[in-house]
Phi, psi and omega in degrees: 000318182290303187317311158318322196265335169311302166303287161355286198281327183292332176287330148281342171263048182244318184281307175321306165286346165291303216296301184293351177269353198250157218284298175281114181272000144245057156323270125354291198286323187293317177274332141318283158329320189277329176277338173267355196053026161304299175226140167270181185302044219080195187278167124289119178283292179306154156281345146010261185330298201295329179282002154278333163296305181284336161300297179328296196288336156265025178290298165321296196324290175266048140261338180288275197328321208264311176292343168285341194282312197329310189293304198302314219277332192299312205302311207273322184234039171232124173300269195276139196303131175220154174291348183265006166281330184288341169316283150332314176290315162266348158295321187300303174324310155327300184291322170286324156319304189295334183257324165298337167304318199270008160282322195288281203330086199258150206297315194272329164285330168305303184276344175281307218261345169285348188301284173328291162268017136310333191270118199240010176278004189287109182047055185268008181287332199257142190288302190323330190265002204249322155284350152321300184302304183283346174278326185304268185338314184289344178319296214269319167314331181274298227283340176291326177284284230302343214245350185276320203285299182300337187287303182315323188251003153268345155324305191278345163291299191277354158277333171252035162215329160322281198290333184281351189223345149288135201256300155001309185247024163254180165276112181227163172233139135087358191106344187248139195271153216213127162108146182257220195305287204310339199266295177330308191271358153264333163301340196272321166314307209286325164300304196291306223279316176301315156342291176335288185324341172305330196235341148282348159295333165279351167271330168285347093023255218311311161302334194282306176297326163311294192295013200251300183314317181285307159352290185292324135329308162306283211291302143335278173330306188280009166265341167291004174267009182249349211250311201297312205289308150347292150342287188296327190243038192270314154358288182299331183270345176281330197289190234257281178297051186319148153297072272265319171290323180285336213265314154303323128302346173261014177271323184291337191276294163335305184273006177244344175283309192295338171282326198297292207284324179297292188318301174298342172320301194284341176285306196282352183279290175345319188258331152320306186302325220276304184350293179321335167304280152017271190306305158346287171255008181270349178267358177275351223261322217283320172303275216301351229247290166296353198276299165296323191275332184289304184316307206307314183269325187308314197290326172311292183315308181280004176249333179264327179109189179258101188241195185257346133329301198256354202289296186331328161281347169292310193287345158305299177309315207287314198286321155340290206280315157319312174293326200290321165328281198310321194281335187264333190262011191261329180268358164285340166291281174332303187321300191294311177319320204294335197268318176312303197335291176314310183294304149350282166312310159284327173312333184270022149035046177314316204270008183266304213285344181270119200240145164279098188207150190305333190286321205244022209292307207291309179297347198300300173321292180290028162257326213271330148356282209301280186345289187296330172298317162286302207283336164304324173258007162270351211235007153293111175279135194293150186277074185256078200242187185250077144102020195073008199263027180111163191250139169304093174214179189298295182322332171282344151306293116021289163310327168287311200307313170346295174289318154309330167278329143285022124298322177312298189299303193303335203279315196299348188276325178288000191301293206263025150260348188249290198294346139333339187258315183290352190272353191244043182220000180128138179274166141246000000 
């Protein structure tokens, strides 16, 4: 048995570095995206192919249809408020959510920015930055299983409790469940996988922002190299009498790192703008959304307790408040690198350390520009907002939980004017 799980494990981590080793690092995120129908693979050419495509695509389509009829028939044909309407009402929420997320993914802002941070030539010379690059990729590579593994095995938690006993999460007509057991546990499946897209879109989200953050991260080291060059020709430039050839190189040198570093400086704010078409309206779908959703179950778990009905919502709350982390603390990071840039660039007392001689009067002006032209637009804070709505930070968290929690509070205040009726229409 050990010898086995000993092969076993050298073989995933064999695979693993291969995965973290290969050139295209969303990899991963591109056979998802193609499964969830966020994008197909190219056009489909054949007809074969294109009609497999649109089968694929009308699947959502009607697991969406059966739960708006599900809602329409609780609304239409129920006198009195019941939880299993409310169910229905928030699986729909859910579907909606998950399908306007894979809607903000627009397709042609996807391959420009894997286009982008795929070109790995910005210091790709230095091993410290090419292991950097390669811890990032394996990051994100773990992090699409472990969030694949967890969606799958919360599908199996909730098929062999939900779904066998709840009338809410089968296929019914008229109010009645239609099909028999495989069909019922394929419609249920079908609820879970799709369902699903509500938490991976924030993981393709999240890998995209890990590499922006190490990008940006990189990019900070090499501006700390102007400080290096300084260092290196400060001998020659201190004496009374410079040396008119070391003064030259060292002018040629400066102005070939501040040209190095500027130009990615400016591809990441460019691809950060467009990363934001995105970001916009998928971070007001991701507040507001997780916002309704951490109440609706926090309020269920305290009103009902922990049965084998409900534990399946924890790990939900729990995957909600995790994401909402990562996602508020990953453009706060980015934020905060974009702001180090400005700091540096002062630290390094450019305006003590940059001398002034007739010869070289023209370049002087322009480094000393640039200089200032940077730490002015790093000390910009980048436009991470919700839909233009309030700004992205850690402090907005808080704020969600914040809000959640009084949703909480207002449904326990409505308990005992509403909730009489549910207990006698039915459990979740």
């Amino acid at each position: 048995m050990i010898p086995f799980v000993s092969t076993l494990h050298r073989n995933l981590c064999a695979l693993e570095r291969k995965f973290a080793n290969a050139t295209d690092q969303f990899f991963l995120l591109r056979y998802l995206t193609l499964l969830y129908a966020i994008r197909s693979n190219n056009s489909p050419t054949s007809v074969f192919r294109r009609t497999l495509w649109y089968c694929h695509l009308s699947v959502p389509v009607a697991m969406f249809g059966s739960y708006c009829y599900k809602a329409y028939w609780h609304l239409s044909h129920t006198v009195a408020y019941s939880f299993e309407m409310f169910t229905v009402l928030i699986t729909l929420w859910i579907m909606v959510g998950a399908f306007v997320r894979g809607i903000i993914f627009k397709r042609f802002v996807l391959e420009r920015l894997e286009r982008f941070l795929c070109d790995r030539t910005f210091r790709e010379d230095e091993a410290a930055v090419r292991a950097a690059r390669f811890k990032v990729q394996l990051q994100n590579n773990r992090y699409l299983v472990v969030i694949s593994c967890t969606l799958l095995l919360e599908t199996c938690l909730f098929s062999c409790t939900n779904l066998i006993s709840q009338a809410e999460f089968m296929l019914v007509y008229k109010g009645h469940a239609v099909g028999g057991f495989f069909t019922q546990l394929l419609y249920g499946f079908s609820t879970c996988f799709w369902g699903s897209l509500y938490v991976l879109t924030f993981a393709f989200i999240y890998v995209i922002l890990n590499v922006f953050r190490e990008e940006m991260l990189i990019l900070v080291q090499s501006f700390e190299r102007i400080n290096v060059c300084f260092d290196k020709y400060r001998p020659c430039l201190d004496t009374v009498t410079s040396n008119g050839q070391a003064e030259a190189a060292f002018w040629d040198e400066l102005q070939m790192i501040i040209k190095f570093n500027v130009q990615r400086h400016v591809e990441l704010l460019e691809n950060l703008a467009a990363f934001g078409t995105i970001l916009k309206p998928f971070s007001f779908v991701q507040y507001y959304g997780s916002f309704t959703l951490i109440a609706y179950y926090s309020f269920i778990l305290m009103y009902k307790g922990v049965t084998t009905l409900t534990v399946v919502y924890i790990g939900f709350i729990v995957v909600l408040v995790v994401e909402s982390y990562l996602f508020c603390r990953s453009l706060s990071n980015i934020n905060d690198l974009h702001s180090q840039i400005g700091t540096i660039m002062c630290d390094l007392e450019w305006y003590e350390k940059l001398r002034f001689t007739p010869r070289f009067a023209s370049v002087y002006r322009q480094v000393r520009a640039s200089f200032l032209i940077i730490i002015i637009r790093s000390q910009t804070p980048l436009s991470f907002t919700i839909n233009c709505v309030g700004t992205i930070s850690m402090s907005r968290l808080a704020e969600l939980l914040n809000s959640s929690y009084s949703l909480v509070t207002l449904l326990f205040r409505l308990k005992n004017e509403i909730l009489t009726n549910f207990t006698t229409n039915g459990n979740i």
